[in-house]
Structures are given as structure tokens and as C-alpha cells.
py3Dmol code that shows the C-alpha trace and the ligand (Angstrom):
import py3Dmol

protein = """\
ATOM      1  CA  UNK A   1       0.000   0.000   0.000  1.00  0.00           C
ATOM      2  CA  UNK A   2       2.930   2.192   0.202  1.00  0.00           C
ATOM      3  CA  UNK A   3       5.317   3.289  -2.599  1.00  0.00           C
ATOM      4  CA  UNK A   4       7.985   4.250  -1.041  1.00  0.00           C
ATOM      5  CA  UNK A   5      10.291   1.367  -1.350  1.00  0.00           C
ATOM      6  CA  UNK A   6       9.518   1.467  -5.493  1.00  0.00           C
ATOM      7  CA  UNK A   7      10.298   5.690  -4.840  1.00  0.00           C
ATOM      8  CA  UNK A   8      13.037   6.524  -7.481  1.00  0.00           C
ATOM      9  CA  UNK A   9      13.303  10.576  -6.879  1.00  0.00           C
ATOM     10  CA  UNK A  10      16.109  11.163  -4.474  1.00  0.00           C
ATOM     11  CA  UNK A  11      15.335  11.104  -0.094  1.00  0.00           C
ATOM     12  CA  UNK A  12      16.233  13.905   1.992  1.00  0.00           C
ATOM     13  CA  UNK A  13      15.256  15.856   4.706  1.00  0.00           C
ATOM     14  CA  UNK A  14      13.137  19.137   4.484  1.00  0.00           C
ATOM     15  CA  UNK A  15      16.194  21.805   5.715  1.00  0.00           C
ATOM     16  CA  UNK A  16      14.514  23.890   8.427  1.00  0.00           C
ATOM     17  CA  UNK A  17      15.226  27.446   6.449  1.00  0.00           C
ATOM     18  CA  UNK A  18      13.096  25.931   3.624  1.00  0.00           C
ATOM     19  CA  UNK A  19      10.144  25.462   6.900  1.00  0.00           C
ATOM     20  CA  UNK A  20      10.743  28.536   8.093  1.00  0.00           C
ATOM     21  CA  UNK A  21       9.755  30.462   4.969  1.00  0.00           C
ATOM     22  CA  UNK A  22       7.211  28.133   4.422  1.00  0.00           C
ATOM     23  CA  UNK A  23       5.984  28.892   7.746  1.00  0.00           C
ATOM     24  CA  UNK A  24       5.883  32.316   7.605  1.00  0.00           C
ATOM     25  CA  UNK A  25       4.530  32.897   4.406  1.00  0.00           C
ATOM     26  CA  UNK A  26       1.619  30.220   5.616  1.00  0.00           C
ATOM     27  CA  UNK A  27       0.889  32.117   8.849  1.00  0.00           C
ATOM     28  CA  UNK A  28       1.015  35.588   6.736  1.00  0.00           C
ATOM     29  CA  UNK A  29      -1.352  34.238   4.328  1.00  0.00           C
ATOM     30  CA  UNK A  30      -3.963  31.652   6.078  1.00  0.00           C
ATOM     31  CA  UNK A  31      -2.656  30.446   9.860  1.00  0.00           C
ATOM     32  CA  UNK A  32      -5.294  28.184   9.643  1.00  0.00           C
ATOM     33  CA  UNK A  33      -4.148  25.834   6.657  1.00  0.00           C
ATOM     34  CA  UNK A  34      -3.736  22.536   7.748  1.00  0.00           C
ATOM     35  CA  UNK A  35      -0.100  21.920   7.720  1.00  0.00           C
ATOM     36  CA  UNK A  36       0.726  18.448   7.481  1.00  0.00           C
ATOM     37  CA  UNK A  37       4.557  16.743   8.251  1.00  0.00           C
ATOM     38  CA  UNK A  38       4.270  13.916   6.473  1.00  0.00           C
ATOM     39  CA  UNK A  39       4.701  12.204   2.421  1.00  0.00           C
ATOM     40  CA  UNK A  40       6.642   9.285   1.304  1.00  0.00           C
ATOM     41  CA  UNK A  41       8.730   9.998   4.788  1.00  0.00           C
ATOM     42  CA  UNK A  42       8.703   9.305   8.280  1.00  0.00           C
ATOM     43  CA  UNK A  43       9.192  12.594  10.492  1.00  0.00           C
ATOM     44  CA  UNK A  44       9.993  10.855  13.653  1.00  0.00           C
ATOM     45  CA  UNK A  45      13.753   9.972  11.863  1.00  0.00           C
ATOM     46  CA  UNK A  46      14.358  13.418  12.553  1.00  0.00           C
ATOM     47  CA  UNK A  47      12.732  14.293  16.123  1.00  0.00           C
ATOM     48  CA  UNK A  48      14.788  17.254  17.448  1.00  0.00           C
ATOM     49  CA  UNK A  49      14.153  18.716  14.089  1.00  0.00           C
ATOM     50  CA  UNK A  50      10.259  18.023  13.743  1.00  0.00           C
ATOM     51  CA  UNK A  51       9.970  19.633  16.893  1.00  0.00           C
ATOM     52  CA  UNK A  52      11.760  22.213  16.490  1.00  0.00           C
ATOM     53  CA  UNK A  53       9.756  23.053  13.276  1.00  0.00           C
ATOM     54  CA  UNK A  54       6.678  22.407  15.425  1.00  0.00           C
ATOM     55  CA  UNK A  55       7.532  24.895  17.932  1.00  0.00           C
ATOM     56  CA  UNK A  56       8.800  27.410  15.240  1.00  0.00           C
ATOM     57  CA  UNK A  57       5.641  26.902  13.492  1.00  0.00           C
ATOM     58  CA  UNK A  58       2.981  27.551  16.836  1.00  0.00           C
ATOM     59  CA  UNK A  59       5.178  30.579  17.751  1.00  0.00           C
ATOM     60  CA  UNK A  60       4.281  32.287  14.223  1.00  0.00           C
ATOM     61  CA  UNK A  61       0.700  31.388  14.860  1.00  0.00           C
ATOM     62  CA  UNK A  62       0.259  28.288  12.858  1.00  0.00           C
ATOM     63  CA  UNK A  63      -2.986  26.594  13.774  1.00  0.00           C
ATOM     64  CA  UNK A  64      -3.099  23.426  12.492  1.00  0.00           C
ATOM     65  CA  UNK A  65      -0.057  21.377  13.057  1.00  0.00           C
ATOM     66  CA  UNK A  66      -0.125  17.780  12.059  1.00  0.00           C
ATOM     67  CA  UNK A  67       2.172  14.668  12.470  1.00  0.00           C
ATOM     68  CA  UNK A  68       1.798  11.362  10.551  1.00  0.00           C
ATOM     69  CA  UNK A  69       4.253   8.795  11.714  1.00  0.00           C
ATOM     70  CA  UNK A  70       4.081   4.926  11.868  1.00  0.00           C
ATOM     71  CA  UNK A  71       4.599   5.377  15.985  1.00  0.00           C
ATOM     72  CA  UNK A  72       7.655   2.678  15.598  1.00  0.00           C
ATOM     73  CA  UNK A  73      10.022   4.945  16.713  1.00  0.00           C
ATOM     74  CA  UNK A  74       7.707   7.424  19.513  1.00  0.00           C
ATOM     75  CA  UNK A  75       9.824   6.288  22.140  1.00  0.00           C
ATOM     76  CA  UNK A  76       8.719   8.219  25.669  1.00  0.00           C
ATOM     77  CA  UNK A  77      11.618  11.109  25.448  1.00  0.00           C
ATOM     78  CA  UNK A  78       9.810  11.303  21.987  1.00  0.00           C
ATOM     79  CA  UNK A  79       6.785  11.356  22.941  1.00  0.00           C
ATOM     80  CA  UNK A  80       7.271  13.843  25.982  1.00  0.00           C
ATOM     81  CA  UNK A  81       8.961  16.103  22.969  1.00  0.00           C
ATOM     82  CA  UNK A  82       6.062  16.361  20.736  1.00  0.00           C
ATOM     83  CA  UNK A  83       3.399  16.767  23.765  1.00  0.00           C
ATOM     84  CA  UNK A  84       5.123  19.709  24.129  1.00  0.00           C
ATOM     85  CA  UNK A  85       5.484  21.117  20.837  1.00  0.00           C
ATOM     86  CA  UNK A  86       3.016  22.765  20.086  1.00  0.00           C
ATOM     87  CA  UNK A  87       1.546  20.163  17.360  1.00  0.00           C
ATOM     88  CA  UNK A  88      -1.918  19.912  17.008  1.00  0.00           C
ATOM     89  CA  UNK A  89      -2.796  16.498  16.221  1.00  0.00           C
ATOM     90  CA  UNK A  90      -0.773  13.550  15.798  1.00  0.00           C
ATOM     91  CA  UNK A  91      -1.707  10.301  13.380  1.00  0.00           C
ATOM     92  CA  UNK A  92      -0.364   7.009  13.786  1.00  0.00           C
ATOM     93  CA  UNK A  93      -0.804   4.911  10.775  1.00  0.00           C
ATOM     94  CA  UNK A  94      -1.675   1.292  12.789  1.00  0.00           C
ATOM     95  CA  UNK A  95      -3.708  -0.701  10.079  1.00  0.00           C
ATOM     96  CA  UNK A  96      -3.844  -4.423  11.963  1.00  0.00           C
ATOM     97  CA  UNK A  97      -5.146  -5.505  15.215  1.00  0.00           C
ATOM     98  CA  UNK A  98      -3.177  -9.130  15.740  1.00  0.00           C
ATOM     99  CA  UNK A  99       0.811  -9.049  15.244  1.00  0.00           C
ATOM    100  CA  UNK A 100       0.430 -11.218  11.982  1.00  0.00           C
ATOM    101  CA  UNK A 101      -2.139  -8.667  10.104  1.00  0.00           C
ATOM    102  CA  UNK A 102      -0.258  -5.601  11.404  1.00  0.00           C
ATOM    103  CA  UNK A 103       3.349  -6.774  10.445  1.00  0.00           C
ATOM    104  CA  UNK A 104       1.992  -8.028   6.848  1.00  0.00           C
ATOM    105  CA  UNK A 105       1.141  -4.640   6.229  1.00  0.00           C
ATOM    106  CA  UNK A 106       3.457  -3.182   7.806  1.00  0.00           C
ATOM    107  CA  UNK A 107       6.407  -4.711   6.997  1.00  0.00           C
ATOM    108  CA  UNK A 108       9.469  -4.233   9.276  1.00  0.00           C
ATOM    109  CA  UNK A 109       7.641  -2.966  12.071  1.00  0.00           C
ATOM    110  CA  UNK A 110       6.601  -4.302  15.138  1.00  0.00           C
ATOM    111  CA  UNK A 111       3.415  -4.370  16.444  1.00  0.00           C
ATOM    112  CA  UNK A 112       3.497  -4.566  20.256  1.00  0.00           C
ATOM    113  CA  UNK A 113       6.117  -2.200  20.225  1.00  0.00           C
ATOM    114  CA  UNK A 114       4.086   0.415  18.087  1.00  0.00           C
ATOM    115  CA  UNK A 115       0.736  -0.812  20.129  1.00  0.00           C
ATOM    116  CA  UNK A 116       2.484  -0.346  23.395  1.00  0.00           C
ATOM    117  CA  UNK A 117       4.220   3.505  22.156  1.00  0.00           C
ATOM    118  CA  UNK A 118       0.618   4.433  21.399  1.00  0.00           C
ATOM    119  CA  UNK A 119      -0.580   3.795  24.666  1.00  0.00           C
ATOM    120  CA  UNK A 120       2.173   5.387  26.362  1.00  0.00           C
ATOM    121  CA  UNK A 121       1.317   8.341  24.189  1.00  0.00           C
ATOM    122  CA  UNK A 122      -2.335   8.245  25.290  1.00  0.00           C
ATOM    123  CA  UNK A 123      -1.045   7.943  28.824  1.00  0.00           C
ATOM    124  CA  UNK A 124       1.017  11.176  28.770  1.00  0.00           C
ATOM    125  CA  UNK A 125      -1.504  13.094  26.857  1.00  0.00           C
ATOM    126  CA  UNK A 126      -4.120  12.355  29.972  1.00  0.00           C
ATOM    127  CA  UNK A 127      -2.037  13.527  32.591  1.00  0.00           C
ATOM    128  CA  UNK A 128      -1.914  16.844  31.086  1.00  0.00           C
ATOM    129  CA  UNK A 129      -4.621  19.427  30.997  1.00  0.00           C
ATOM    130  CA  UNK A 130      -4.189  20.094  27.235  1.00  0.00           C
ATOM    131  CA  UNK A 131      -2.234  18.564  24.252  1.00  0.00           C
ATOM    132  CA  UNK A 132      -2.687  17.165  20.481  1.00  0.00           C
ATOM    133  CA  UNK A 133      -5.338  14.837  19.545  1.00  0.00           C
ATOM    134  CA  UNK A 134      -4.366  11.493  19.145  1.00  0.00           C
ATOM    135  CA  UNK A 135      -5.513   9.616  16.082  1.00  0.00           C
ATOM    136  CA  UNK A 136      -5.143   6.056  15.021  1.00  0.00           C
ATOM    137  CA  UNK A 137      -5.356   5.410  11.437  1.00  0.00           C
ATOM    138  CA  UNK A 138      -6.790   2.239   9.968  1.00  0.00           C
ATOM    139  CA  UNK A 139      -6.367   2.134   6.426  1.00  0.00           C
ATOM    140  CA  UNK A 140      -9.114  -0.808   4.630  1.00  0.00           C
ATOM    141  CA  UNK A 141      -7.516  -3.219   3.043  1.00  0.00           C
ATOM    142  CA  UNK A 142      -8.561  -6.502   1.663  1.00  0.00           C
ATOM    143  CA  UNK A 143      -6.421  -8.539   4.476  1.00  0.00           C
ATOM    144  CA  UNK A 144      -7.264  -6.425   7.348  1.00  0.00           C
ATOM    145  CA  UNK A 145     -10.796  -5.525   6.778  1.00  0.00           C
ATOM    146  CA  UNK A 146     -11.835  -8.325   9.500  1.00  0.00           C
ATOM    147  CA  UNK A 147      -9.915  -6.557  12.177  1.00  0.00           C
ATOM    148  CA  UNK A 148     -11.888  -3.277  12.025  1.00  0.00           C
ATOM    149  CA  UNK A 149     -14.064  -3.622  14.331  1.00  0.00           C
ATOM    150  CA  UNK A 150     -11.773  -5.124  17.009  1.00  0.00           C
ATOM    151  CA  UNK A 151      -9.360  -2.404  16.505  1.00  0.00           C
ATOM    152  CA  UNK A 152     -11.687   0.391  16.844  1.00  0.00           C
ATOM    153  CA  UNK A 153     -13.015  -1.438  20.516  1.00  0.00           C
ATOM    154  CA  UNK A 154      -9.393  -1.500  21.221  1.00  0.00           C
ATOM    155  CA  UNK A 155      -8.609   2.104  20.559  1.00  0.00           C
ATOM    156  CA  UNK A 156     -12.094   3.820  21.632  1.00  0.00           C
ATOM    157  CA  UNK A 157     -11.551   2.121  24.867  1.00  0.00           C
ATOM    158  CA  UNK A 158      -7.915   3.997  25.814  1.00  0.00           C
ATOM    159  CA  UNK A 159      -9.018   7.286  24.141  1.00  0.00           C
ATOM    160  CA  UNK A 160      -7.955   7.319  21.159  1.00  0.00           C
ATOM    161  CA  UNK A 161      -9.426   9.096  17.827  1.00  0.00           C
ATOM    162  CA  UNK A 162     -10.255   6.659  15.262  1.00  0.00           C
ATOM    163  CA  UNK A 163      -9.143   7.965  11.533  1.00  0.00           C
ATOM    164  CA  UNK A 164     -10.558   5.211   8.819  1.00  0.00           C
ATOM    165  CA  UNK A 165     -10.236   5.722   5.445  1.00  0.00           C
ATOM    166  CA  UNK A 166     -10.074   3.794   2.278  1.00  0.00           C
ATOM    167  CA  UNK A 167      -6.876   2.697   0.069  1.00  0.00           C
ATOM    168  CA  UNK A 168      -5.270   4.999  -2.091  1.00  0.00           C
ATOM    169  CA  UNK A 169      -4.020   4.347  -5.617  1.00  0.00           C
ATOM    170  CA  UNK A 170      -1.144   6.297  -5.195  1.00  0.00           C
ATOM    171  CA  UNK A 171      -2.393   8.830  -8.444  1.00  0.00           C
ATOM    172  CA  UNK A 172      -3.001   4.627  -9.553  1.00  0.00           C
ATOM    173  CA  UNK A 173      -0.011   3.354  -8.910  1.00  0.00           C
ATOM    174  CA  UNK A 174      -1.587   0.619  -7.159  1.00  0.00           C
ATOM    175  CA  UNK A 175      -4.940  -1.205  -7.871  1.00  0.00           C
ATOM    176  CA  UNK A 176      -7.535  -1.193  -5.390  1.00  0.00           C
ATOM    177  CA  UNK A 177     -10.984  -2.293  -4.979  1.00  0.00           C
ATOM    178  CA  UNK A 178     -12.865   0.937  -5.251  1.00  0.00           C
ATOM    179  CA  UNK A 179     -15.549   1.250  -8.649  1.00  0.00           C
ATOM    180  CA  UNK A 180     -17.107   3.894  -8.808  1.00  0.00           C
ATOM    181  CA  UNK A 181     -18.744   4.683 -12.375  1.00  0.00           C
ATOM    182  CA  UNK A 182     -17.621   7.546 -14.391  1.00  0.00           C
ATOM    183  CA  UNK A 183     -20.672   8.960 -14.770  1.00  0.00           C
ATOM    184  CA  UNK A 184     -21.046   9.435 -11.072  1.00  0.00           C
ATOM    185  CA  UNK A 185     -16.842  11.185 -11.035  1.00  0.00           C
ATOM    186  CA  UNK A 186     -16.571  13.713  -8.578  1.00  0.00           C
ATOM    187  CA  UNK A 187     -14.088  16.733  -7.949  1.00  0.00           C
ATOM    188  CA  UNK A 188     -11.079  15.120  -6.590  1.00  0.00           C
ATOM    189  CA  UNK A 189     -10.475  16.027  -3.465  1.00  0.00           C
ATOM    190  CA  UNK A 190      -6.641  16.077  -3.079  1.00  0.00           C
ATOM    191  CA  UNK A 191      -6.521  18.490  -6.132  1.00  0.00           C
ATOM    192  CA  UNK A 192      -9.375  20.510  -4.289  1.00  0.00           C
ATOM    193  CA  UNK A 193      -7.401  20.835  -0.728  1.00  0.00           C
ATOM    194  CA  UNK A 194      -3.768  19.366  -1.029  1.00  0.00           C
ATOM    195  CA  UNK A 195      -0.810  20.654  -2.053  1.00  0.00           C
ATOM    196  CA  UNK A 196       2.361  19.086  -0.733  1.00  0.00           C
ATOM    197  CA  UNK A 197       5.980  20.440  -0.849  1.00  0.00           C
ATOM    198  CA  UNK A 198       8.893  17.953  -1.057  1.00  0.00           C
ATOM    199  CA  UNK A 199      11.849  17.919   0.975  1.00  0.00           C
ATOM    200  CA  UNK A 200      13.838  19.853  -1.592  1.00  0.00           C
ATOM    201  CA  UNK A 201      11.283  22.484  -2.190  1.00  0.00           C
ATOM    202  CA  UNK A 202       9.653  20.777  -5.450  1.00  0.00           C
ATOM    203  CA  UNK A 203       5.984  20.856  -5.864  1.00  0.00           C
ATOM    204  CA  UNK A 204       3.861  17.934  -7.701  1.00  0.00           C
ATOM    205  CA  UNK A 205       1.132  19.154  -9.684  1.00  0.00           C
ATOM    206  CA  UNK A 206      -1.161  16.371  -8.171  1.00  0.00           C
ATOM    207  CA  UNK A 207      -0.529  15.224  -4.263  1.00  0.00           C
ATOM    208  CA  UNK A 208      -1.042  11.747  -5.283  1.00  0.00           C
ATOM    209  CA  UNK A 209       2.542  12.309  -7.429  1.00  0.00           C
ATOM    210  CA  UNK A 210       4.875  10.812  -4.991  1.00  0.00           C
ATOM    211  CA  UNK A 211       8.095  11.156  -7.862  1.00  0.00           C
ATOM    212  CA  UNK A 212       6.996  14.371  -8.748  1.00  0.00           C
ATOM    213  CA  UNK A 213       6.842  13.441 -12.541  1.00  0.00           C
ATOM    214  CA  UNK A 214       4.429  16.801 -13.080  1.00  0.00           C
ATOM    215  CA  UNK A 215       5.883  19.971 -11.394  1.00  0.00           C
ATOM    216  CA  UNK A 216       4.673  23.375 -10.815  1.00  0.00           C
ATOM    217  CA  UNK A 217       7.328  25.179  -9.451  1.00  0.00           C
ATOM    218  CA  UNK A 218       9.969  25.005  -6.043  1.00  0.00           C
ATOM    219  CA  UNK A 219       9.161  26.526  -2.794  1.00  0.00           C
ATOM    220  CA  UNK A 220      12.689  27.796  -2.721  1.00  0.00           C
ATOM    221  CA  UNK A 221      11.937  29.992  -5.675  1.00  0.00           C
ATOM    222  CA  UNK A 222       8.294  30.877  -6.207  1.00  0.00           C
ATOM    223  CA  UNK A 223       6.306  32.119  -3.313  1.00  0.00           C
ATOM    224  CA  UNK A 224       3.786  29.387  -1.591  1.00  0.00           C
ATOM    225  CA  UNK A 225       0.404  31.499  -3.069  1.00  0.00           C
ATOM    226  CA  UNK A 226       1.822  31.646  -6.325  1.00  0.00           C
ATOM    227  CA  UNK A 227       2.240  27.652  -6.338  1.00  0.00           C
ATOM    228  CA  UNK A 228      -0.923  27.343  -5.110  1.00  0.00           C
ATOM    229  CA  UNK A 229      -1.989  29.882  -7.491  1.00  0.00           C
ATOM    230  CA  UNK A 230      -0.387  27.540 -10.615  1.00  0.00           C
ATOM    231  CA  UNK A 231      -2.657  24.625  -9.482  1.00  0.00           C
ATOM    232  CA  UNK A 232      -5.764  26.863  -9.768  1.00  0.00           C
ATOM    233  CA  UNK A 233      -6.506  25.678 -12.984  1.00  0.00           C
ATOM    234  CA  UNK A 234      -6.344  22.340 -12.407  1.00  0.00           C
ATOM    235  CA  UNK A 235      -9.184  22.847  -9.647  1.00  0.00           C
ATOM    236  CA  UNK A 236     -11.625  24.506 -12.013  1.00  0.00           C
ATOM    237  CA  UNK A 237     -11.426  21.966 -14.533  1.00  0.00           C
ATOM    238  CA  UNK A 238     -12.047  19.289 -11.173  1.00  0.00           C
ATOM    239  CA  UNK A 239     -14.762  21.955 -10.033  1.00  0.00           C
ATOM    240  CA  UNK A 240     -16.720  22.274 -13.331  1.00  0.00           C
ATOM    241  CA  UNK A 241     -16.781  18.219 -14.191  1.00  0.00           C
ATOM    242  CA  UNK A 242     -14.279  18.870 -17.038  1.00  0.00           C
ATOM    243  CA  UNK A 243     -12.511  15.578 -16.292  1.00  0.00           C
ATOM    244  CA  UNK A 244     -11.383  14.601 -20.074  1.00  0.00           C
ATOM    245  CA  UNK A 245      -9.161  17.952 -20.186  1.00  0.00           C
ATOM    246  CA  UNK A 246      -7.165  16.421 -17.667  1.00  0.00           C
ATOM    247  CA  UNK A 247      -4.011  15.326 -17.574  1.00  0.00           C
ATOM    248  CA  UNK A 248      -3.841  11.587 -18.531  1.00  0.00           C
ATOM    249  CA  UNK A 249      -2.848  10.827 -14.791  1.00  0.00           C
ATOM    250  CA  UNK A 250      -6.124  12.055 -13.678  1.00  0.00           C
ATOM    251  CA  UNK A 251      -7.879   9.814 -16.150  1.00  0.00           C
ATOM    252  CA  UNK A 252      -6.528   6.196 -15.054  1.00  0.00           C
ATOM    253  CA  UNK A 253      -6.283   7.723 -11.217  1.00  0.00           C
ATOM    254  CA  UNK A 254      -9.016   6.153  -8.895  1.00  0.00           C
ATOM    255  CA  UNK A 255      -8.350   7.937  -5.831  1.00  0.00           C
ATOM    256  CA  UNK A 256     -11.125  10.707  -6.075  1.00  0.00           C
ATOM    257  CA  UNK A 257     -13.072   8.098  -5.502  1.00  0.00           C
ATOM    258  CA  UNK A 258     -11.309   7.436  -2.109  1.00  0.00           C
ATOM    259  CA  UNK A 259     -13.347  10.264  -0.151  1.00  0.00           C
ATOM    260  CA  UNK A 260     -13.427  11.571   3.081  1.00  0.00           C
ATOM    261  CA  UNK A 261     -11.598   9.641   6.067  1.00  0.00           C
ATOM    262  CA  UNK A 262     -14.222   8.804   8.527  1.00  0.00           C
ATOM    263  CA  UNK A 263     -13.453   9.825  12.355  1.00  0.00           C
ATOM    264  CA  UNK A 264     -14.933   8.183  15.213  1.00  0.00           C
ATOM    265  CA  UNK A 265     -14.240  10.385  18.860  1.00  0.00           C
ATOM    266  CA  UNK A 266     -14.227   8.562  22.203  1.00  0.00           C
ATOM    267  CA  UNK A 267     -17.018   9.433  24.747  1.00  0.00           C
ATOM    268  CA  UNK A 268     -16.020  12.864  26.392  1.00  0.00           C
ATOM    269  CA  UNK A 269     -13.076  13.341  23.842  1.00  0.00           C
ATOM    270  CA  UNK A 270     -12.477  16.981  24.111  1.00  0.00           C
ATOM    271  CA  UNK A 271     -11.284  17.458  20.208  1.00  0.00           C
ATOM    272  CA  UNK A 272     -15.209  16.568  19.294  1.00  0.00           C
TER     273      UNK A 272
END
"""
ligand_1 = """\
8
SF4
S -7.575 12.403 -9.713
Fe -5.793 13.510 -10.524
S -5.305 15.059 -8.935
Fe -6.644 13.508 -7.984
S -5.213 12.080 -7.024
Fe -5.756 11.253 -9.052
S -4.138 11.987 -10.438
Fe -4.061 13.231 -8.563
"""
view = py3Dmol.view(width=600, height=400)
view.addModel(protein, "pdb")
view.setStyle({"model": 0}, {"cartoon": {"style": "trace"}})
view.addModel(ligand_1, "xyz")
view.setStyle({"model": 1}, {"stick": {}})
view.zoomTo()
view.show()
């Protein structure tokens, strides 16, 4: 479900000056855009720097500041760290209930130590009078579908958010079992909200583009509005059902069919 042991465009690590002007020109603009550290990447290699780009972030008045990690390596100094940071909400990708689903999926991982770092998480968070939400993420998946409902019991029960949501293509790099008709195509919704920003400042023209094979421009030369600006046009076309003008990706790409992730609170959660 993931493509980033196929990825072929070179890894690196987002340099904080490349944040901070991202940052600013974000908090200028719209504080409130949902700022998400997270594609084809794991920001919990880094932790000192995540949160120190956290805190940077909150103190220019960022409001939404979001972490999606696989929880493998939210070890308790970690987790203390990011409590503290000023992030918003943090997601941890689980996808399995029992060791054998989980580690199938998620291959190299561990699941009682990722299960037992998200309760230690949850634990830390209650002690305190404020801090992130917590999500866990299940994605549905033909092998784990039968450990849905388990997993949500599990997770409810200790407080956690529950973040479902179907599989993504990947801009249909990978097949999945979504079929919807093409009369009934909608706006896709990553065009419509998303626009990510790769380590190295290069912007895909669809968030789904995890090579970044169609580019619109680098954050380290064109201002963030005016790259948002440049997908503009792409929108419309989404926004007025002109899906054969297109670019061909669009037209063998199932993931507007993907939707909304569907969140389930706890009882008294106070992020409802
Ligand atoms: S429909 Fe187009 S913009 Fe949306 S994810 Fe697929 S390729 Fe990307």
C-alpha cells in the first residue's frame, strides 16, 4: 500500500530554512491551513528537528499542526517532545489488530512495540490538561478488513481518535478495490485541498505524485500562493466536471473516488 520502497526521486530531509519560509509565508497568508509533516517519509527519523519546526511553526501562529508517523520509533523522550510542541494532532498509521495482520502490512515494524508507544502516548496526553489529539489510522484493506471492528473497541476504549479511510491508488499506482462509475466522477479532493511540498522544495502538480513526474514550481523559488496559485486551474477543470481535459494521470487515477476519512471520537473526547 505504500510506494515508497519502489520511490526513485532522491530522499532527503526538508532543511529547516526551507520550513521557516514556508511557515511564515503560511501564517502571513492563512494560519489556519492545515499543515501536514508527512509524504513518502517518516518525520519521527528526525525528532529534534520536527519539533523544532513544530515549535517554530505555533510561535508564528500556525494553527493546524499535524504529524503522521508509523509510531515505531515514539519512544517516551519522543513522545514527551512532541506533547510539548506545540503540534496539534498527531496520526499514527496502525492498520492491523493481531501481530500477523499488522506486520503483513506493515512490513518491518513491530506491532506490540508500536501498540504499546501508542498507549504510552495516550497515557502522557491524559495527565496533562491540554495537548494534540491522538488519532489512530486504519487504512481498509482486503487482508485487514476483519480486524476493524476489534481495533476500533481497542482504541475507543484507551481514548484514542479513530481515523478510517479507504486505500489509495497512489495517483493509480496501485490497484484497489474501489468502482465507482464515471458517470457518477466527482471533484477530486486532493486536487481541491492538497498541495504538498517535497523535501527539496519541489511541488507535484497532483498530491497523489509521490516522484513528482508533473511539477509546478519550487518553494525555494516561487512564493507558496503563487504555487498554489499555478494549481488553480487544475481545480476549475475538477470543479466544473471537465474531467477529459485532464491530464492523462487524472484519467486512469481512482483515488477521487477514495473520499473523506471517517473519524470516530471517544465518549467525552475533548477534540469533538
Ligand atoms: S484524480 Fe488527478 S489530482 Fe486527484 S489524485 Fe488522481 S491523479 Fe491526482
Amino acid at each position: 500500500m505504500c510506494h515508497h520502497p519502489q520511490m526513485r526521486r532522491a530522499k532527503g530531509v526538508m532543511p529547516m530554512a526551507l520550513w521557516s519560509s514556508l511557515a511564515a509565508q503560511v501564517a502571513a497568508i492563512a494560519p489556519r491551513t492545515e499543515c501536514w509533516f508527512s509524504f513518502c517519509g517518516e518525520p519521527l527519523l528526525e525528532p529534534e528537528l520536527l519539533v523544532n519546526m513544530l515549535r517554530h511553526g505555533k510561535s508564528l501562529g500556525l494553527e493546524s499542526l499535524n504529524v503522521n508517523t508509523n509510531g515505531l520509533l515514539l519512544t517516551e523522550p519522543v513522545a514527551v517532545s512532541l506533547l510539548e510542541s506545540g503540534a496539534d494532532l498527531i496520526v499514527i498509521g496502525i492498520d492491523g489488530f493481531s501481530k500477523a495482520t499488522y506486520e503483513a502490512a506493515r512490513l518491518g515494524s513491530d506491532r506490540d512495540v508500536v501498540y504499546a508507544n501508542v498507549e504510552r502516548l495516550l497515557a502522557l496526553r491524559r495527565e496533562r490538561a491540554d495537548g494534540p489529539e491522538i488519532q489512530v489510522q486504519f487504512i481498509a484493506m482486503a487482508d485487514n478488513a476483519h480486524e476493524m471492528q476489534p481495533f476500533c473497541d481497542y482504541w475507543l476504549q484507551r481514548g484514542a481518535t479513530l481515523k478510517v479511510r479507504n486505500q489509495l491508488s497512489w495517483g493509480g499506482k496501485f490497484q484497489t478495490p474501489l468502482a465507482v462509475p464515471a458517470a457518477d466522477r466527482i471533484p477530486c479532493p486532493w486536487a481541491l485541498t492538497m498541495m504538498h511540498v517535497f523535501w527539496d522544495g519541489r511541488v507535484p502538480r497532483c498530491p497523489g505524485d509521490t516522484e513528482g513526474e508533473e511539477g509546478v514550481g519550487n518553494a525555494w523559488e516561487v512564493p507558496v500562493s503563487e504555487l498554489w496559485a499555478r494549481l488553480g486551474g487544475y481545480r476549475e477543470l475538477h470543479l466544473q466536471h471537465r474531467f477529459d481535459e485532464l491530464p492523462p494521470r487524472c484519467l486512469a487515477c481512482t483515488d477521487w473516488m477514495t473520499g473523506a476519512a471517517q473519524r470516530i471520537r471517544p465518549a467525552g473526547e475533548r477534540h469533538a
